[in-house]
C-alpha positions in Angstrom: 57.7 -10.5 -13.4 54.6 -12.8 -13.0 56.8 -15.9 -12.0 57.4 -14.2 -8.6 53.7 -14.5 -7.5 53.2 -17.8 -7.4 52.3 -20.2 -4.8 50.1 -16.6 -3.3 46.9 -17.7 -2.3 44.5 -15.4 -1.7 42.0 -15.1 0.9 39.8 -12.9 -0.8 39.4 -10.8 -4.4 42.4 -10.6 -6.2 43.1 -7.0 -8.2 45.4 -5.6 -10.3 44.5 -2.2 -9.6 40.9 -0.4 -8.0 38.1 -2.6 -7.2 34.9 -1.3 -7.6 32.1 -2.7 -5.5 28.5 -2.3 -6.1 26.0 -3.4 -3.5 22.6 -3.4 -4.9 19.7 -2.7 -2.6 17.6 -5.6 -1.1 14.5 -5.8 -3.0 11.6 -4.7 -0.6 7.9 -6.9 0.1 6.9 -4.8 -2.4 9.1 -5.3 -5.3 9.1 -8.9 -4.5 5.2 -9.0 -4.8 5.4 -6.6 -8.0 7.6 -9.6 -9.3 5.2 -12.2 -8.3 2.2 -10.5 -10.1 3.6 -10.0 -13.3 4.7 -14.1 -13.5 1.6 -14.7 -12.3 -0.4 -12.6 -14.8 2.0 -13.7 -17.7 1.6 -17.6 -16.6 -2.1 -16.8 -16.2 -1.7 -18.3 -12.4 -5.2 -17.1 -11.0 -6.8 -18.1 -7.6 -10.6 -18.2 -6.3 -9.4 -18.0 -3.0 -9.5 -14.5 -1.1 -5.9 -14.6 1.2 -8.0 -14.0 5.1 -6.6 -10.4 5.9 -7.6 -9.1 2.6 -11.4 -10.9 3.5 -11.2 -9.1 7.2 -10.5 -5.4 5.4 -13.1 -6.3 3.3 -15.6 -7.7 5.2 -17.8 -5.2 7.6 -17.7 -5.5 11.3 -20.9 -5.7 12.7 -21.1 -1.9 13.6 -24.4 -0.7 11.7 -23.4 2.8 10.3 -22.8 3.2 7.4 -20.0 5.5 5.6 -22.3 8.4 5.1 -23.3 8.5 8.7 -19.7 7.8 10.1 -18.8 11.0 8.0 -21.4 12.4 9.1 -21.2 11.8 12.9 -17.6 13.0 12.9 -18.4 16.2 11.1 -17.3 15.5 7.5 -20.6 15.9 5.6 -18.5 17.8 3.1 -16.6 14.8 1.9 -19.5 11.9 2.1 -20.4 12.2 -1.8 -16.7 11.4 -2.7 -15.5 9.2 -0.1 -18.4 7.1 -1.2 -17.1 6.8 -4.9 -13.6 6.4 -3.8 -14.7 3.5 -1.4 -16.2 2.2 -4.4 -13.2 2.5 -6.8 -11.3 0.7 -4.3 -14.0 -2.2 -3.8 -13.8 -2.6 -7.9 -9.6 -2.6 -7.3 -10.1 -5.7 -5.3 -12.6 -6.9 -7.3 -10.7 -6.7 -10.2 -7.4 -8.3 -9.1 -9.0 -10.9 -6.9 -8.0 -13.9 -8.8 -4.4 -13.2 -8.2 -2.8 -14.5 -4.7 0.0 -11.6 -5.1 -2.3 -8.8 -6.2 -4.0 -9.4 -3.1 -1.0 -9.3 -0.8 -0.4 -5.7 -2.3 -3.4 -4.6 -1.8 -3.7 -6.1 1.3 0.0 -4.8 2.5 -1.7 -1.0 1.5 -4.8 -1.3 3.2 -2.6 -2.1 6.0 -0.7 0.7 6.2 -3.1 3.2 5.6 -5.0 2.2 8.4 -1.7 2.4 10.6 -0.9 5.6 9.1 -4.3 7.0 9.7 -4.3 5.7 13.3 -0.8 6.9 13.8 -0.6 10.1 12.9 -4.2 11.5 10.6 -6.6 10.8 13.4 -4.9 13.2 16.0 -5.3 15.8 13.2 -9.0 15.6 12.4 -9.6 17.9 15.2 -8.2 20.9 12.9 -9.9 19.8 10.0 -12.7 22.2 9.5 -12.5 22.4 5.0 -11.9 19.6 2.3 -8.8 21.0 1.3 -7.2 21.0 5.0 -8.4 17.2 5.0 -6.8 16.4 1.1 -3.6 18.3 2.6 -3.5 15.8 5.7 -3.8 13.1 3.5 -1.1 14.8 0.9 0.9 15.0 3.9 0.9 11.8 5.8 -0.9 9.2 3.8 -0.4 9.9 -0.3 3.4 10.6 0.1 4.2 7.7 2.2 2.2 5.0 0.5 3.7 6.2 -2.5 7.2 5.2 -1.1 6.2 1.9 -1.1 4.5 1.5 -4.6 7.8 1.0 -6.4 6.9 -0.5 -9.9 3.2 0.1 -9.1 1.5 -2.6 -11.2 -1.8 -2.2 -10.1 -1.7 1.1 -11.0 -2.8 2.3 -7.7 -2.9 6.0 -7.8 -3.6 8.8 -5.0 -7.3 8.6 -5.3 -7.3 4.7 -4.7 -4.9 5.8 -1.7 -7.2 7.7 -0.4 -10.3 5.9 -1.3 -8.8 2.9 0.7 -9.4 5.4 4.2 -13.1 5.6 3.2 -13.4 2.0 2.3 -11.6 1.0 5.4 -14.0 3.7 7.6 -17.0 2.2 5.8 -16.2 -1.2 6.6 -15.7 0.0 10.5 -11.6 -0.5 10.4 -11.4 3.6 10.9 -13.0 5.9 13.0 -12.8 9.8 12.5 -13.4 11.0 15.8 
């Protein structure tokens, strides 16, 4: 039976019966970072070198209010006691995984995209705002869920109250403005 098949060449995957084809997703910035981190934390590959767009998030413009009074100004008094110790949480985030190139990336990527998400589509929204939990429902909304997409293995451990800290860190450093 087999001696009839020879001299068949074939242009592609040759089957005897159902071929099953798995296609495995293309590994995202994210993962690839993720990947990055964990060699270099394992191989103890640490940098004193801040990447620039992680020093421009975290470097203040030359605007002289600070968070309180931004807060303040835009009619969020309610919120200035916590956005100032979620600003600080994320400054001891960066702080604390500053000595890795790919650590900063992530963070960098994040702070990123909360800015463009706040820009995008929380700003317009502020108007409504008139409570704390209407505000932590806009950011549950539009900013926790999405950023969350893009964690995937999450080895910073960057949680919802980083996410959000990262708005107040980025207003406080004048990158965001709430009205």
């Amino acid at each position: 039976m087999f001696s009839r098949f020879r001299n068949i060449l074939a242009g592609g995957d040759v089957v005897g019966r159902d071929k099953i084809t798995n296609i495995l997703p293309t590994p995202t910035q994210m993962d690839l970072l993720s990947q990055k981190y964990v060699e270099e934390k394992s191989n103890q590959e640490m940098t004193h070198v801040i990447i620039d767009e992680l020093t421009h998030y975290s470097n203040e413009k030359h605007d002289i209010r600070d968070l309180k009074e931004k807060l303040q100004d835009a009619g969020f008094d309610y919120v200035i006691e916590t956005g100032e110790l979620l600003k600080e949480e994320v400054s001891k985030l960066i702080i604390r995984n500053q000595h890795y190139k790919s650590a900063q990336k992530i963070i960098t990527y994040l702070l990123a995209e909360v800015e463009s998400i706040f820009n995008a589509k929380i700003k317009a929204e502020l108007l409504t705002v008139n409570e704390e939990s209407a505000l932590k429902l806009l950011f549950r909304t539009h900013l926790e869920r999405e950023i969350q997409t893009h964690l995937g293995e999450n080895v910073l451990e960057i949680y919802n109250r980083q996410i959000n800290g990262m708005v107040y860190f980025l207003t406080g450093n004048c990158h965001l403005e709430w009205k």
